[in-house]
N, C-alpha and C positions, 0 to 999 in steps of 0.2 A: 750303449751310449759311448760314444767318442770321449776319449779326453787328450789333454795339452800336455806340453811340456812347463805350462804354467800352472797348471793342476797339481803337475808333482810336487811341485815347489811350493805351492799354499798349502799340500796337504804335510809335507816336511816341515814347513813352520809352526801347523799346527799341531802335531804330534811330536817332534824331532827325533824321527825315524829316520832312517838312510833313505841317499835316493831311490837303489835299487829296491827296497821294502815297500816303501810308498810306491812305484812304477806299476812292482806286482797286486800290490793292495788294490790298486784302480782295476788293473785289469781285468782280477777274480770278480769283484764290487762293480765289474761293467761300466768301470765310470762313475759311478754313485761315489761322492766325496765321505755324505757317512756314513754308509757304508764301508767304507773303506777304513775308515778310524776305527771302526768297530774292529773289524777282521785286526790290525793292527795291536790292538787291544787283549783279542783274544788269542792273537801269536805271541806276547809277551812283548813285544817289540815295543809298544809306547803306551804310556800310563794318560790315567783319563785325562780329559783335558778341558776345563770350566768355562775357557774365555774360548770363545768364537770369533774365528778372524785377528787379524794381526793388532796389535795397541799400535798407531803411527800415527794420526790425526793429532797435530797442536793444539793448545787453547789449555779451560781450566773450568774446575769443575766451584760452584761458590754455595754458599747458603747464608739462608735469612731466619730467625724467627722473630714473632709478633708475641711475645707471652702475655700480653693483655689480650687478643684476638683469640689465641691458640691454634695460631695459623704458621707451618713451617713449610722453607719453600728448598727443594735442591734442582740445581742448575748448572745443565753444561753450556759453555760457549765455547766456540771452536776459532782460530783463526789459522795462519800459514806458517808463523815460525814460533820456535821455544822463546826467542828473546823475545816479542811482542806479549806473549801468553804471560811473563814471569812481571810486566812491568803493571805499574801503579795505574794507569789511565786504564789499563784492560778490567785488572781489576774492579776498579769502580763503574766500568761496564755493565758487570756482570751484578756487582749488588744493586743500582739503577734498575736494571731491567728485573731480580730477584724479589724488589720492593714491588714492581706493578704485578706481577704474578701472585702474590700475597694480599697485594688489595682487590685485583679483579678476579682471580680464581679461573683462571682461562682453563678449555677443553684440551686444547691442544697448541700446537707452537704457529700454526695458523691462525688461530683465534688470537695469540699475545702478539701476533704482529700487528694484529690491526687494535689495540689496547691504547690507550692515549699514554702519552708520555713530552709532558715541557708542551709545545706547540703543536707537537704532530702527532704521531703514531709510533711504536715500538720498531715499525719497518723504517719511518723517516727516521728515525735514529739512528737505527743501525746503517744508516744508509750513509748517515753526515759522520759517523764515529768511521766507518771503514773509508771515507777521503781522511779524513785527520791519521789516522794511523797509516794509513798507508797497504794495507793488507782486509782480505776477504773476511770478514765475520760474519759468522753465523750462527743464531738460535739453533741449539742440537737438539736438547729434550731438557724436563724438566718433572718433578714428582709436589706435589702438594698433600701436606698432610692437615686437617683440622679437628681438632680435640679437645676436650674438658680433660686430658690426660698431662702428661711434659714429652715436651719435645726436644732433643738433644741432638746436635749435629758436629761433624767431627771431617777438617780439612784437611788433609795429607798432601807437605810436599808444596807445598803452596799451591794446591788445586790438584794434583795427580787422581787422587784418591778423594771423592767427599762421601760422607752416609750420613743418613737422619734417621733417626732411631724416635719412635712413639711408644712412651712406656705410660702404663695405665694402675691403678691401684697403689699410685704411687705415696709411698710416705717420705717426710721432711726428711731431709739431712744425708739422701742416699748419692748428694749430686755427684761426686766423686766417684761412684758405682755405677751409676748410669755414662758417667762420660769414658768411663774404661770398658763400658758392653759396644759404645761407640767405635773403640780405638780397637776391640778384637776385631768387629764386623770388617773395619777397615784393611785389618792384617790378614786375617781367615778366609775370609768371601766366605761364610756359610751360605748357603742356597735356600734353608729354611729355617723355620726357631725351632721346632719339635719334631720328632719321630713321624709325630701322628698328620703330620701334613705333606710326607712324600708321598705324592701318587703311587699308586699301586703299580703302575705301567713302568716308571721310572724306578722304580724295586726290580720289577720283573724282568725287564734290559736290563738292570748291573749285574744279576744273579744270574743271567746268561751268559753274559762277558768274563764272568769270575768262573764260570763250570766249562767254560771254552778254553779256558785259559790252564786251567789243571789240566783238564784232559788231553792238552795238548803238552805238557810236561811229560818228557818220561819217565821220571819217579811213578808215577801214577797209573802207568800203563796196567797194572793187574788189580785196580782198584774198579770195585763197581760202582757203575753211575749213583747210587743211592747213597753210597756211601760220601761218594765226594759232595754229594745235595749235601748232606747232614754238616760237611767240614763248610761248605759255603754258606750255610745259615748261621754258621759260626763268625765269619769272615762279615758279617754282615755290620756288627761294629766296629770295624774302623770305619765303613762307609758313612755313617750316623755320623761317627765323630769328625768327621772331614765335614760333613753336609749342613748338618744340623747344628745352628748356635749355643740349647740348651746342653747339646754334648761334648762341645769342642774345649778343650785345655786350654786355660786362662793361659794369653802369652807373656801375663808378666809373672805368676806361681804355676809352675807345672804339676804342682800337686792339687790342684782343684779344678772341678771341670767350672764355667759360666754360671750354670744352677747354682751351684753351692756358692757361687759369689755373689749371685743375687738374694738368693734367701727368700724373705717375702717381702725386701725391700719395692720390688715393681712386680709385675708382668710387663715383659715383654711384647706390644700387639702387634707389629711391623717394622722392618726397617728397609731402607732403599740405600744403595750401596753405588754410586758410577764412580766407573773407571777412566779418565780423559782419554776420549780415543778412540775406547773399546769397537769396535766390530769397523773402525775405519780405515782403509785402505791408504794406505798414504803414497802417491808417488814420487817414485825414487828414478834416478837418472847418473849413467856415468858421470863424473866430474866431465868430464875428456872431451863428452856428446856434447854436453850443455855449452861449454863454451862455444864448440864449434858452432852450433847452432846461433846464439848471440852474435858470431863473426858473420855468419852467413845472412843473418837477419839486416846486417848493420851496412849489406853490401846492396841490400834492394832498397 
């Protein structure tokens, strides 16, 4: 499999390896991109990497809840620039359309364009708010939770970061403890609450990449494979602690992991975590080009 000289350079962003690392990476990896992160991985050269694809897409991540309903809604909208995404009208955008999402419970972001809203539909809307502002908006994605449990949501950044967190068994008075299991999810990116729900396949790929990675130390060289398995099964909590929420160190007491701060005030049943952005491609352009192209535009 062929690659680019744009290949290098996604796969340098996403690991921030050198070029010449990444170059080799592809070519061993035939081109396969993770493939290549792997190998990268397992030569020590770049540590693992959670977000996929560059963060560059504008706009702003919002949330609603209903706590009569027990309906919670999180929401990205996207548009073209930072200043557009930071102002007031965007924002109430984004709760406008967060409220119809909560009352009709849509499938997908197809099904909420055609959702009624005012006069028309969630698409006329977005159609008559993107002439008023002046820039492209778009429905990105969107998670709905609904529960006899509490629903806690928690915005970062004025929209960078949002998560909604459903806690279940929950008792009075923990609201302060729930909104800080919020504000970890938000700093951490745990991938999952427990141990006991990392797939086995995704155990099995990191304890390959960690026995690749010794063995290719030379410290190691007169160590037998068994042995270095035994030191990798060792190595296998910090991986928990990074992953997993009920493991990861409170960021505001570093002497207690999440468990120990929740107690039996909740369980934990799900949280949904977006990043404004995440896996979007943003294009970028010489200063230099773009004028000239505006100059060359402005001559036909």
């Amino acid at each position: 499999m062929a690659f680019t000289a744009k290949d290098v350079m996604a796969l340098r962003d996403k690991s921030g390896a050198g070029m010449l690392d990444c170059k080799k990476a592809l070519t061993d990896a035939d081109g396969d991109m993770e493939k290549a992160a792997e190998l990268l991985r397992e030569r020590g050269i770049a540590k693992a990497v959670k977000k996929e694809g560059r963060i560059a897409a504008e706009g702003a991540v919002g949330a609603y809840v209903c706590s009569k309903c027990g309906v919670g809604v999180l929401l990205e909208i996207n548009c073209e620039s930072d200043f557009v995404s930071r102002g007031e009208k965007f924002h109430g955008i984004i709760d406008d359309i967060a409220k119809v999402v909560a009352e009709n419970r849509p499938a997908d972001v197809d099904a909420l364009l055609g959702c009624k809203l005012g006069n028309g539909t969630v698409k006329d809307f977005v159609t008559n708010q993107t002439a008023v502002i002046g820039e492209k908006i778009s429905v990105r994605r969107f998670a709905i939770y609904e529960t006899k449990g509490k629903i806690e949501t928690y915005i970062h950044m004025g929209g960078k970061v949002g998560v909604m967190v459903e806690a279940i068994d929950y008792k009075d008075g923990a609201e302060e403890i729930l909104h800080d299991v919020a504000l970890q999810i938000a700093a951490s990116r745990p991938s999952y609450i427990t141990e006991a729900e990392v797939p086995a396949e995704v155990l099995d790929k990191e304890k390959a990449i960690m026995l690749a990675q010794m063995q290719n130390d030379p410290k190691n060289a007169n160590k037998p494979t068994n042995i270095l398995e035994k030191i990798v099964a060792g190595k296998m909590g910090k991986f928990y602690q990074e992953n997993c929420l009920m493991d990861q160190v409170f960021v505001k007491d570093d002497s207690k992991k999440i468990s120990e701060v929740i107690g039996g005030k909740f369980k934990v049943a799900r949280f949904t975590r977006f990043e404004m952005g995440e896996g979007i491609e943003k294009k970028s352009e010489n200063l230099q080009d773009e004028v000239a192209k505006q100059i060359e535009a402005m001559k036909k």
